[in-house]
PDB file with SEQRES, HELIX, SHEET and CRYST1 records, atoms N, CA, C and O in Angstrom:
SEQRES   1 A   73  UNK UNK UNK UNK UNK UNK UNK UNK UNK UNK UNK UNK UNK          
SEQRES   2 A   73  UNK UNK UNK UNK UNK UNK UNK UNK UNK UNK UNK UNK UNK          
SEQRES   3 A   73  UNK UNK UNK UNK UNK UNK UNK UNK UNK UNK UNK UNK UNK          
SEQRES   4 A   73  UNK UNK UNK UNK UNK UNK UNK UNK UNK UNK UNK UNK UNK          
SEQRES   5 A   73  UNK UNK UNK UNK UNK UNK UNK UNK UNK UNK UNK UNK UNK          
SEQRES   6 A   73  UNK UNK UNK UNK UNK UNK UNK UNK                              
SHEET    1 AA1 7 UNK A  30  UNK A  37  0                                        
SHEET    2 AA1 7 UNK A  16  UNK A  27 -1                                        
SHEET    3 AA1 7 UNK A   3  UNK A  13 -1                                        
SHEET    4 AA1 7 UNK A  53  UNK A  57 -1                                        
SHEET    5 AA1 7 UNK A  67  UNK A  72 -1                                        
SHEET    6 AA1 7 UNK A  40  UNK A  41  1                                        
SHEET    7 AA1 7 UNK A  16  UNK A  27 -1                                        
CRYST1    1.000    1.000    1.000  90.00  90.00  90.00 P 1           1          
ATOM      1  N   UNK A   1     -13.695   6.208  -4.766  1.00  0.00           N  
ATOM      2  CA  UNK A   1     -12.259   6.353  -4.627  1.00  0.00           C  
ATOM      3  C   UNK A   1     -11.853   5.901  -3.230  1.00  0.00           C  
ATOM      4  O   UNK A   1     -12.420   6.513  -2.325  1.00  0.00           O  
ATOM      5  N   UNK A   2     -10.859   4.812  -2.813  1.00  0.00           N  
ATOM      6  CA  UNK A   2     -10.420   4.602  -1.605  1.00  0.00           C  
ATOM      7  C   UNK A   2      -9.186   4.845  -1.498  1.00  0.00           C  
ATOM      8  O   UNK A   2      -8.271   4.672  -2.303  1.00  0.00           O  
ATOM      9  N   UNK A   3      -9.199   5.319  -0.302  1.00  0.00           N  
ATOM     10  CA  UNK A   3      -7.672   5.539  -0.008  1.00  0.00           C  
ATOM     11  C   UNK A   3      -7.637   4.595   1.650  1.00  0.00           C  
ATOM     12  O   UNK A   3      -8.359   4.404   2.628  1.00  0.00           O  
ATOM     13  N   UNK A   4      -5.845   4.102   0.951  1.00  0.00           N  
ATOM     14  CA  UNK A   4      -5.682   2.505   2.954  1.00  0.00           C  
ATOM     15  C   UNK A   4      -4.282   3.635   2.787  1.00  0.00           C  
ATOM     16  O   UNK A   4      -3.805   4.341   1.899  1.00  0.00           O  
ATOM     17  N   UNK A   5      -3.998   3.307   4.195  1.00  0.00           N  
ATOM     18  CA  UNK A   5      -2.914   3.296   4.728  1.00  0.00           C  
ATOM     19  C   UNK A   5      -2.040   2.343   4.895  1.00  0.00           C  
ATOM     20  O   UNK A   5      -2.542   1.286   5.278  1.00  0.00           O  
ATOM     21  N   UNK A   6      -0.828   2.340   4.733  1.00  0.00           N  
ATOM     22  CA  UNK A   6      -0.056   1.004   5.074  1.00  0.00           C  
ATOM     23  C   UNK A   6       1.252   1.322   4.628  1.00  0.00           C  
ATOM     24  O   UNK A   6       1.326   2.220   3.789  1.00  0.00           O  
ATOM     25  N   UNK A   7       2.757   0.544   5.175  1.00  0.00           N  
ATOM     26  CA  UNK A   7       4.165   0.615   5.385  1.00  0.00           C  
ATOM     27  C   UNK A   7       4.205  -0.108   3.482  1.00  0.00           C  
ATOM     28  O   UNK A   7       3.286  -0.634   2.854  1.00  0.00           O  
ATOM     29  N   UNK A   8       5.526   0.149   3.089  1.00  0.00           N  
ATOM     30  CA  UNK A   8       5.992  -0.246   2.375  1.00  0.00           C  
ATOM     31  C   UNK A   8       7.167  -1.106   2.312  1.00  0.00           C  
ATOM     32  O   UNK A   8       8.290  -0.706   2.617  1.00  0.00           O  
ATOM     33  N   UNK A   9       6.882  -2.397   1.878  1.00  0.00           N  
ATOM     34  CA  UNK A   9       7.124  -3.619   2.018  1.00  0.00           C  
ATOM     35  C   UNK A   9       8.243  -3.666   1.749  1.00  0.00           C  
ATOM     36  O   UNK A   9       9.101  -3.594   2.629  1.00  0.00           O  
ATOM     37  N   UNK A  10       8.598  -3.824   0.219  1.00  0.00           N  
ATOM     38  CA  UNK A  10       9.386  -3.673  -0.624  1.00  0.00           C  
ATOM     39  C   UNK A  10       9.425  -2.770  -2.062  1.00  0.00           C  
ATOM     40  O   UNK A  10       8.370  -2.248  -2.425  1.00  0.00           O  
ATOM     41  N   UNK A  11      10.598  -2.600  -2.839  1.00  0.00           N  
ATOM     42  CA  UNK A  11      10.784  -1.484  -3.594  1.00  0.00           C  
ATOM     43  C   UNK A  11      11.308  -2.600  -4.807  1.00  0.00           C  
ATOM     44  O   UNK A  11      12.504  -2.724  -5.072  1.00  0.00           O  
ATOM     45  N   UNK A  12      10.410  -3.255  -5.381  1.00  0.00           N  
ATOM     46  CA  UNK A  12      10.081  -4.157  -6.724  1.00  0.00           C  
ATOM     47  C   UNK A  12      11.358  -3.680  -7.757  1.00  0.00           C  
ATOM     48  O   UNK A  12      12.520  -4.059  -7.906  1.00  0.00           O  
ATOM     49  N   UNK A  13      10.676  -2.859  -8.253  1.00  0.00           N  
ATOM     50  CA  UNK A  13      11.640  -2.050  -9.594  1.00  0.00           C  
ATOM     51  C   UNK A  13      11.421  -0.626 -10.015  1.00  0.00           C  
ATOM     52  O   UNK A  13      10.940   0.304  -9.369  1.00  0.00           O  
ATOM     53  N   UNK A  14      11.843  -0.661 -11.137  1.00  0.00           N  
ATOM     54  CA  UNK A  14      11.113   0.773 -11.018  1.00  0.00           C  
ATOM     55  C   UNK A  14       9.704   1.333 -10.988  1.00  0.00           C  
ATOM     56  O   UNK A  14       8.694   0.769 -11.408  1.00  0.00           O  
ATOM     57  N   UNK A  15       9.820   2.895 -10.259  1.00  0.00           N  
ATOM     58  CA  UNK A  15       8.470   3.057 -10.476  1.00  0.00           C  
ATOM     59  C   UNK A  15       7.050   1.901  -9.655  1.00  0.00           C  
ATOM     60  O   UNK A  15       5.843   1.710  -9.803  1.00  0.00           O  
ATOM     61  N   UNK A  16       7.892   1.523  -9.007  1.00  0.00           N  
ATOM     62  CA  UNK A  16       6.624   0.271  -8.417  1.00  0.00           C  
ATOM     63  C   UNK A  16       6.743  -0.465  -7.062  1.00  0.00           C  
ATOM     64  O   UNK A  16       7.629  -1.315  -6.971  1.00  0.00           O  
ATOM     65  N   UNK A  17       6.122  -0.280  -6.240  1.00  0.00           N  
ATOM     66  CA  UNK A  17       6.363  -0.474  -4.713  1.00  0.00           C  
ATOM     67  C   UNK A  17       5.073  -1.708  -3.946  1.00  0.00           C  
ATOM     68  O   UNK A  17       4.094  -2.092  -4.585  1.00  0.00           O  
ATOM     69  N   UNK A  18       5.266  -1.986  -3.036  1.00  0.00           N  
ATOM     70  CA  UNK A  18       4.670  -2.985  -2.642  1.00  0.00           C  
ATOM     71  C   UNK A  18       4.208  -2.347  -1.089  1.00  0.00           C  
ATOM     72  O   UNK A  18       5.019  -1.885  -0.286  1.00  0.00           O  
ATOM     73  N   UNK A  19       2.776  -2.432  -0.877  1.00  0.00           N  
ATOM     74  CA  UNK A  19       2.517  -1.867  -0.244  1.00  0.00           C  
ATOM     75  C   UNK A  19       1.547  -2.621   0.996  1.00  0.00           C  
ATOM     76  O   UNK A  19       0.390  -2.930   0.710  1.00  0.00           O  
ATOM     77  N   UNK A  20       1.955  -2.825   2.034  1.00  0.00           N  
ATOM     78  CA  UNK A  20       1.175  -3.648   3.030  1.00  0.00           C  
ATOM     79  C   UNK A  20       0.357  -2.819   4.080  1.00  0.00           C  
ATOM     80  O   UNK A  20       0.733  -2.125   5.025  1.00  0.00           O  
ATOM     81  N   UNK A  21      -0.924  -3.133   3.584  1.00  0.00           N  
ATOM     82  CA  UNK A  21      -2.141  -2.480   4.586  1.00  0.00           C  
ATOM     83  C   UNK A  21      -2.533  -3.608   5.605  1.00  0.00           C  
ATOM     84  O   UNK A  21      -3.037  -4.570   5.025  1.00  0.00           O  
ATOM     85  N   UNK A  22      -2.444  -3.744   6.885  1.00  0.00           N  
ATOM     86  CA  UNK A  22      -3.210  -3.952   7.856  1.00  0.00           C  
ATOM     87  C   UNK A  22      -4.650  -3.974   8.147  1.00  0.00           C  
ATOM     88  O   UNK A  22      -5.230  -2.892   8.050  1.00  0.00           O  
ATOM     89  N   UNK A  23      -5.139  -4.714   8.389  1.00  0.00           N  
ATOM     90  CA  UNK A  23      -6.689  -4.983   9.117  1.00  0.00           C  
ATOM     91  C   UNK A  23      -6.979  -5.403  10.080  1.00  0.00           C  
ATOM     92  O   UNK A  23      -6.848  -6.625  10.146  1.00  0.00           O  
ATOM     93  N   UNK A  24      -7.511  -4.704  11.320  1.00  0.00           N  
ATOM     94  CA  UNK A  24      -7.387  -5.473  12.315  1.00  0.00           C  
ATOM     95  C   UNK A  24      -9.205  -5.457  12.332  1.00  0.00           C  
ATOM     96  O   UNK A  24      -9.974  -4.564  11.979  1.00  0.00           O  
ATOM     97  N   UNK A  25      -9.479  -6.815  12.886  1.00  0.00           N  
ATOM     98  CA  UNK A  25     -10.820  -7.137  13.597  1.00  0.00           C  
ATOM     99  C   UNK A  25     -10.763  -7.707  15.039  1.00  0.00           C  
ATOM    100  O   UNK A  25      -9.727  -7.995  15.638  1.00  0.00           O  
ATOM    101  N   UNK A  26     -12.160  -7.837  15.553  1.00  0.00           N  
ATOM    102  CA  UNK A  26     -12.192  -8.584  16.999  1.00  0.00           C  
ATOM    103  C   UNK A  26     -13.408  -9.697  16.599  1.00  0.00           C  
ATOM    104  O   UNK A  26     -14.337  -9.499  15.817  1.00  0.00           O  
ATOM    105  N   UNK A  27     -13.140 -10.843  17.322  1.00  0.00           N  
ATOM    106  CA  UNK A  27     -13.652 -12.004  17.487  1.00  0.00           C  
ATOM    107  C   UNK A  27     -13.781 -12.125  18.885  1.00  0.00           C  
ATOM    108  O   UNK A  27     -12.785 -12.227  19.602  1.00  0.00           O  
ATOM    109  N   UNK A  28     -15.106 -12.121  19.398  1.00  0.00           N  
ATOM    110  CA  UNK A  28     -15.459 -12.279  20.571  1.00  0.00           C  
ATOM    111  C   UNK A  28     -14.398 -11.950  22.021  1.00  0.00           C  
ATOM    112  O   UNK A  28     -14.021 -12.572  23.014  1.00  0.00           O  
ATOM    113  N   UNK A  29     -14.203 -10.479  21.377  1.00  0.00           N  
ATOM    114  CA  UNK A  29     -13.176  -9.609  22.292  1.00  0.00           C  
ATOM    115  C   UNK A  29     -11.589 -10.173  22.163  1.00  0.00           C  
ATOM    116  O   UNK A  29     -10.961 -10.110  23.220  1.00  0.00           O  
ATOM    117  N   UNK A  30     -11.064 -10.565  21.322  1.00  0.00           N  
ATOM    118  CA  UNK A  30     -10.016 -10.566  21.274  1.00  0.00           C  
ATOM    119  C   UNK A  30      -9.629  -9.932  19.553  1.00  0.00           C  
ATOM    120  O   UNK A  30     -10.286 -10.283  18.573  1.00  0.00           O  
ATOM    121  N   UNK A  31      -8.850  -9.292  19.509  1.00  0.00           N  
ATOM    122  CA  UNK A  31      -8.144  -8.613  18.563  1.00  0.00           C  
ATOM    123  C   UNK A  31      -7.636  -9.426  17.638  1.00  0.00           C  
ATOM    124  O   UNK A  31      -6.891 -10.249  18.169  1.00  0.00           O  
ATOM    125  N   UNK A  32      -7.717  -9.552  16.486  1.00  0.00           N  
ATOM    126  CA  UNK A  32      -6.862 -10.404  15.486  1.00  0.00           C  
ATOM    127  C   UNK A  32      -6.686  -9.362  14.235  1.00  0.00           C  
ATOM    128  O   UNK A  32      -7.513  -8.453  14.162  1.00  0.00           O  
ATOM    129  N   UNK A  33      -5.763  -9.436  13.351  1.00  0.00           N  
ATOM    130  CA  UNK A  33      -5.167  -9.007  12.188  1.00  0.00           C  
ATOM    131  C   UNK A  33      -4.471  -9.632  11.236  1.00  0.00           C  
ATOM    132  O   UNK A  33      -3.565 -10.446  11.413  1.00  0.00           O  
ATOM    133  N   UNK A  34      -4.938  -9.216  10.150  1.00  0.00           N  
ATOM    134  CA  UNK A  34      -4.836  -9.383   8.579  1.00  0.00           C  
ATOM    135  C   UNK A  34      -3.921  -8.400   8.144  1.00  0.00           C  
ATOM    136  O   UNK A  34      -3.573  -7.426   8.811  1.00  0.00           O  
ATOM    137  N   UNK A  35      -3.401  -8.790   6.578  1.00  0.00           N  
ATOM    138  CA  UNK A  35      -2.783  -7.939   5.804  1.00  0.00           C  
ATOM    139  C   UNK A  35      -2.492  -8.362   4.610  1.00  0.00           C  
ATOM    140  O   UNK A  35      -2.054  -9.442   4.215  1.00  0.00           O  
ATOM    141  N   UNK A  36      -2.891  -7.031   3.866  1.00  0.00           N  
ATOM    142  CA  UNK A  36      -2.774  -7.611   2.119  1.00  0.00           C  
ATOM    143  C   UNK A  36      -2.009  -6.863   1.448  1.00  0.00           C  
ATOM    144  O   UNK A  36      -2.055  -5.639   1.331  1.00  0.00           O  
ATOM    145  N   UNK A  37      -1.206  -7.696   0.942  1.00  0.00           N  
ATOM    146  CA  UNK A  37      -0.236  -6.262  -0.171  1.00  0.00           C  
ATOM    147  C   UNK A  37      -1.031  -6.331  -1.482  1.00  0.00           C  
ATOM    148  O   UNK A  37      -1.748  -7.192  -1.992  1.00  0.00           O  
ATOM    149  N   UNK A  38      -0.554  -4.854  -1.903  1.00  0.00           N  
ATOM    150  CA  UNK A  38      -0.997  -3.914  -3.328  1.00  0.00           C  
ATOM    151  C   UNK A  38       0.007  -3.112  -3.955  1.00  0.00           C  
ATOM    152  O   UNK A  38       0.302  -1.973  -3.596  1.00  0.00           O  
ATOM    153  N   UNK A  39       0.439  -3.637  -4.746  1.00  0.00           N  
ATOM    154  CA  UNK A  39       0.858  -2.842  -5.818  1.00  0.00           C  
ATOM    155  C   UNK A  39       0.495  -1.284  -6.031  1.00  0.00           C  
ATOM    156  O   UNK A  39      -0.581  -0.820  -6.409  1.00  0.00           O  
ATOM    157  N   UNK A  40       1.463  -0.725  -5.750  1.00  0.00           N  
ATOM    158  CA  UNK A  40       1.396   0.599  -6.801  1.00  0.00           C  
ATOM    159  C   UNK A  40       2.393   1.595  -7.019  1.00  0.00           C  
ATOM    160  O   UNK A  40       3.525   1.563  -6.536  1.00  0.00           O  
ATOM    161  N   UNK A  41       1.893   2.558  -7.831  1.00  0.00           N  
ATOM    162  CA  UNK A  41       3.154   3.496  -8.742  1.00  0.00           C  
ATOM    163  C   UNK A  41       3.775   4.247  -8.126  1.00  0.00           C  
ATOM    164  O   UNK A  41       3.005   5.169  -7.854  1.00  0.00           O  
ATOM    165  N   UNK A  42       4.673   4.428  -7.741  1.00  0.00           N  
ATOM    166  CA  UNK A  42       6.047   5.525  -7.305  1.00  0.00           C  
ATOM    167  C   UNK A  42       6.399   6.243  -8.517  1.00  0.00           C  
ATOM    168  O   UNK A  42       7.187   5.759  -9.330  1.00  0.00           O  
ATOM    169  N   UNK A  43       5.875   7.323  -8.667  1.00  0.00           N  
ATOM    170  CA  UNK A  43       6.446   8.097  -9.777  1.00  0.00           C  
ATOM    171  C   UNK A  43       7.676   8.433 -10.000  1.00  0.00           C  
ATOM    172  O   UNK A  43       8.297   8.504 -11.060  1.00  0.00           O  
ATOM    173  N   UNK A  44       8.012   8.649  -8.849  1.00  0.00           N  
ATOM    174  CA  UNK A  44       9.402   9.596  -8.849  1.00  0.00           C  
ATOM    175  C   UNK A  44      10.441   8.455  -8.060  1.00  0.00           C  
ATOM    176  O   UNK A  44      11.599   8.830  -8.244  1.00  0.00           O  
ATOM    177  N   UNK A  45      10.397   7.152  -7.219  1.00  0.00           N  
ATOM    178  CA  UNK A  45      11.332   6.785  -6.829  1.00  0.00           C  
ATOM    179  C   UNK A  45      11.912   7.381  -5.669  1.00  0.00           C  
ATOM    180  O   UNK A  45      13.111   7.366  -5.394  1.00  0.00           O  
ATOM    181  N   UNK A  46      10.758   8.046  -4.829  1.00  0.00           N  
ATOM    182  CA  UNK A  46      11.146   8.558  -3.957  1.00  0.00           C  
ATOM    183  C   UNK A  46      10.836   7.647  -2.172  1.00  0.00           C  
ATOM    184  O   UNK A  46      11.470   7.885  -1.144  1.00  0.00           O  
ATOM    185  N   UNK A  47      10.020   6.921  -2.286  1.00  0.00           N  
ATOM    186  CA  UNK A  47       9.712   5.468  -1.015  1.00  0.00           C  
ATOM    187  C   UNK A  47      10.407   5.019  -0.727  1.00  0.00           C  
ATOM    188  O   UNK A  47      11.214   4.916  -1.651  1.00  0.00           O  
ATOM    189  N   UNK A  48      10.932   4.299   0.637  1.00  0.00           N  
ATOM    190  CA  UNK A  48      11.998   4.005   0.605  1.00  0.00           C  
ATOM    191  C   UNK A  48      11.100   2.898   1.712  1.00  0.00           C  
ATOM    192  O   UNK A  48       9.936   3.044   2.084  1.00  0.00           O  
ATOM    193  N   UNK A  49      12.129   1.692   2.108  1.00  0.00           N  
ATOM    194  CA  UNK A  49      11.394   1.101   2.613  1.00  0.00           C  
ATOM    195  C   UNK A  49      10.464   1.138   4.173  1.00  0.00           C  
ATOM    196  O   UNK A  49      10.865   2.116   4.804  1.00  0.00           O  
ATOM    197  N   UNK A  50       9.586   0.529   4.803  1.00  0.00           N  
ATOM    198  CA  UNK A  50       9.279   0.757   5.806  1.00  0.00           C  
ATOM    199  C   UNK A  50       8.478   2.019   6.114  1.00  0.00           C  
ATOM    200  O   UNK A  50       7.846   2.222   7.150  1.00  0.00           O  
ATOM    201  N   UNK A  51       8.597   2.857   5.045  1.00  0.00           N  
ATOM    202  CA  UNK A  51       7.958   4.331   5.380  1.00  0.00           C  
ATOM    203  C   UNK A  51       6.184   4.320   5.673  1.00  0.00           C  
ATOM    204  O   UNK A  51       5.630   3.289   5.291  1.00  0.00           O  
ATOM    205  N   UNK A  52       5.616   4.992   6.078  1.00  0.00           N  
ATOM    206  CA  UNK A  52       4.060   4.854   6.259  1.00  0.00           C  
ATOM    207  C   UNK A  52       3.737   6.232   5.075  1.00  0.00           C  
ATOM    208  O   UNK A  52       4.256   7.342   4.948  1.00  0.00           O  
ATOM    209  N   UNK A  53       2.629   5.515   4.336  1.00  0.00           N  
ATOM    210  CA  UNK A  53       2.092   5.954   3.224  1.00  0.00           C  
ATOM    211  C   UNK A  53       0.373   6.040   3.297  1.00  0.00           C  
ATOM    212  O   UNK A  53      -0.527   5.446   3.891  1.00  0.00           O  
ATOM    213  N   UNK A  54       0.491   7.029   2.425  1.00  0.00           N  
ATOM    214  CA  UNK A  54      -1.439   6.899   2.274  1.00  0.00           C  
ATOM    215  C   UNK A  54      -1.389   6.551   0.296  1.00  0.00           C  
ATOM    216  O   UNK A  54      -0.764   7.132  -0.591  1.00  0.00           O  
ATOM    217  N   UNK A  55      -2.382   5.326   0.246  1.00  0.00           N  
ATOM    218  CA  UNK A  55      -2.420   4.971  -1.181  1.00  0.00           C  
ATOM    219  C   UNK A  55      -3.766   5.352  -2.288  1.00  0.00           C  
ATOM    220  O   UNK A  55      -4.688   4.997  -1.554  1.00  0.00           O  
ATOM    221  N   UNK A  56      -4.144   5.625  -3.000  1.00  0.00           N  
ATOM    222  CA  UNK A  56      -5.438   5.997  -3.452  1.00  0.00           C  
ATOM    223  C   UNK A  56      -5.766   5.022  -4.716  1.00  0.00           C  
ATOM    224  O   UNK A  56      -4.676   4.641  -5.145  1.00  0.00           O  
ATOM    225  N   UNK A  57      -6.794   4.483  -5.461  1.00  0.00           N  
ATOM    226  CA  UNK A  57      -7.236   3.654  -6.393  1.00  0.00           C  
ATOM    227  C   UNK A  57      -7.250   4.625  -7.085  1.00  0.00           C  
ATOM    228  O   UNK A  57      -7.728   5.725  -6.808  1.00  0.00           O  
ATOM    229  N   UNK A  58      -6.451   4.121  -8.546  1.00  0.00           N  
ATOM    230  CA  UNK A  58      -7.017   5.120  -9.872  1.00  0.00           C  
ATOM    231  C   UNK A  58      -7.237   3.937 -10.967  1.00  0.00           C  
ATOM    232  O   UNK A  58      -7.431   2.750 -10.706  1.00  0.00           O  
ATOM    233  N   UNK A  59      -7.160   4.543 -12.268  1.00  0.00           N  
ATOM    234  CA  UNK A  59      -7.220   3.339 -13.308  1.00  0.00           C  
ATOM    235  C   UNK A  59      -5.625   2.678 -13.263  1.00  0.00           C  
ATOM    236  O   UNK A  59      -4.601   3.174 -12.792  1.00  0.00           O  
ATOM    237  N   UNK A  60      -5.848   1.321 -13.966  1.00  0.00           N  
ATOM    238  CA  UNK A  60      -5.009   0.635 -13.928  1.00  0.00           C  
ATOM    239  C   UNK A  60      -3.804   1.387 -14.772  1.00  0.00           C  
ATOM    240  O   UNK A  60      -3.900   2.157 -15.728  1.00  0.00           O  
ATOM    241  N   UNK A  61      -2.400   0.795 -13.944  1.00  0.00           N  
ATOM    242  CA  UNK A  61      -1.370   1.069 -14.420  1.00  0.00           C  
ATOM    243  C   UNK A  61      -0.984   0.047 -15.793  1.00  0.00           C  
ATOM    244  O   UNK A  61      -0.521   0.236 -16.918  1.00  0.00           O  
ATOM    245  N   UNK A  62      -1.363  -0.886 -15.161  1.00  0.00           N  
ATOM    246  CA  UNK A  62      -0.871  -2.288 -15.211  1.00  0.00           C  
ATOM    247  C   UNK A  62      -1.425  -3.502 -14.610  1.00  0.00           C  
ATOM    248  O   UNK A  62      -1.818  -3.348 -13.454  1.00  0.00           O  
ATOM    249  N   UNK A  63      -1.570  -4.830 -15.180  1.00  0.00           N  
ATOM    250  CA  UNK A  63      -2.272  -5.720 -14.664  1.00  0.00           C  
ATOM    251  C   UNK A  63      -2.572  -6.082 -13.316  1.00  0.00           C  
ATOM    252  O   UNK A  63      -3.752  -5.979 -12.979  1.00  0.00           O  
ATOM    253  N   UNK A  64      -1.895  -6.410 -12.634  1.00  0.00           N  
ATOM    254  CA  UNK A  64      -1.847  -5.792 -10.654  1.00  0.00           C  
ATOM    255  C   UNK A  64      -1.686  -4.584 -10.447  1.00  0.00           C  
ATOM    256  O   UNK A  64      -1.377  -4.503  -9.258  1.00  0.00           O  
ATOM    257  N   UNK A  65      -1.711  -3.523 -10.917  1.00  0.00           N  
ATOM    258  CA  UNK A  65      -1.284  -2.607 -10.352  1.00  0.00           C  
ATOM    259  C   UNK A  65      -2.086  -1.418 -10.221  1.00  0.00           C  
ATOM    260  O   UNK A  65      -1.813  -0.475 -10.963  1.00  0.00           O  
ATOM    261  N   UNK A  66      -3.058  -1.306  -9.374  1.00  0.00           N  
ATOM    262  CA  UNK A  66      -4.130  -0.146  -9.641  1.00  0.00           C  
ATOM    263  C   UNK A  66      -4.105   1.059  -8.401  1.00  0.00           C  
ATOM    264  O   UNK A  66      -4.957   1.852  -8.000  1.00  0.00           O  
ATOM    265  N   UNK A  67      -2.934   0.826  -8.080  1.00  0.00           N  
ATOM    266  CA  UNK A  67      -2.922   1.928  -6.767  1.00  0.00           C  
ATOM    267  C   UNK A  67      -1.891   3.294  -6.865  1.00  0.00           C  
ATOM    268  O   UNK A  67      -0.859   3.000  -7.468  1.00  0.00           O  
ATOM    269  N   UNK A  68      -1.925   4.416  -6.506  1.00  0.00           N  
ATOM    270  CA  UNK A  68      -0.966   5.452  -6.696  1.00  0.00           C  
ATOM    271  C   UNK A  68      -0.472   5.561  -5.154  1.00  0.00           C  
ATOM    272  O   UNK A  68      -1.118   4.969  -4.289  1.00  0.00           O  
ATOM    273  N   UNK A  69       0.509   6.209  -4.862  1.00  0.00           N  
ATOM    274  CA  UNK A  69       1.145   6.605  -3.722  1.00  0.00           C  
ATOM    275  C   UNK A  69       0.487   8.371  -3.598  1.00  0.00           C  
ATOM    276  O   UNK A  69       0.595   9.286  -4.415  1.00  0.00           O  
ATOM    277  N   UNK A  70      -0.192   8.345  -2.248  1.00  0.00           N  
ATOM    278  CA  UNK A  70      -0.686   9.670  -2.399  1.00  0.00           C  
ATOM    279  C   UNK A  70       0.254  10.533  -1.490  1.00  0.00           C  
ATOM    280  O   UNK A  70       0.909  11.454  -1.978  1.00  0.00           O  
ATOM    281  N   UNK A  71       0.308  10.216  -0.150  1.00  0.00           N  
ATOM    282  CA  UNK A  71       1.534  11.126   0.744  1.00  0.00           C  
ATOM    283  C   UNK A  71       2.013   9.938   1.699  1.00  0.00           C  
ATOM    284  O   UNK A  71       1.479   9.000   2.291  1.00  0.00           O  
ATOM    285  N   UNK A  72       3.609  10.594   1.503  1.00  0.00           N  
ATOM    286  CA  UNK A  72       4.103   9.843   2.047  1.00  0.00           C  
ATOM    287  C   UNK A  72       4.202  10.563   3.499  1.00  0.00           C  
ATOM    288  O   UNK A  72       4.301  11.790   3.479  1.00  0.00           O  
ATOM    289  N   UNK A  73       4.183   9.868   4.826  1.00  0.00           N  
ATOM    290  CA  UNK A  73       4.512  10.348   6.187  1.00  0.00           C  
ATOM    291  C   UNK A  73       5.928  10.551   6.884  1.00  0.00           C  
ATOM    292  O   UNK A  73       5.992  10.967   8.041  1.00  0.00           O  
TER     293      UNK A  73                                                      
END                                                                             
């Protein structure tokens, strides 16, 4: 089971949010960063944008969509 952290991007449609996790690495002492969005379920429609979230893997919702919203910050 993993759980990322990451802001919420955008608010798709219903029930379904877009969620951008961050990665940062270093390359021979300098800092660089990545980021991948993921899909997942907003039950209730309660995310709003920009908010910082913790996300968890469950079974699929839906064809992209395999992530739940666990707490929002």
């Amino acid at each position: 089971m993993k759980i990322l952290k990451g802001i919420v991007f955008s608010i798709n449609s219903n029930k379904t949010v877009v969620i951008k996790v961050f990665i940062f690495f270093f390359i021979y002492k300098k800092r660089f960063f990545k980021f991948k969005k993921y899909l997942a379920n907003d039950e209730f429609n309660i995310c709003l944008k920009n908010e910082i979230v913790f996300i968890v893997q469950v079974k699929p919702y839906s064809k992209k969509k395999f992530w739940k919203i666990l707490k929002i910050l």
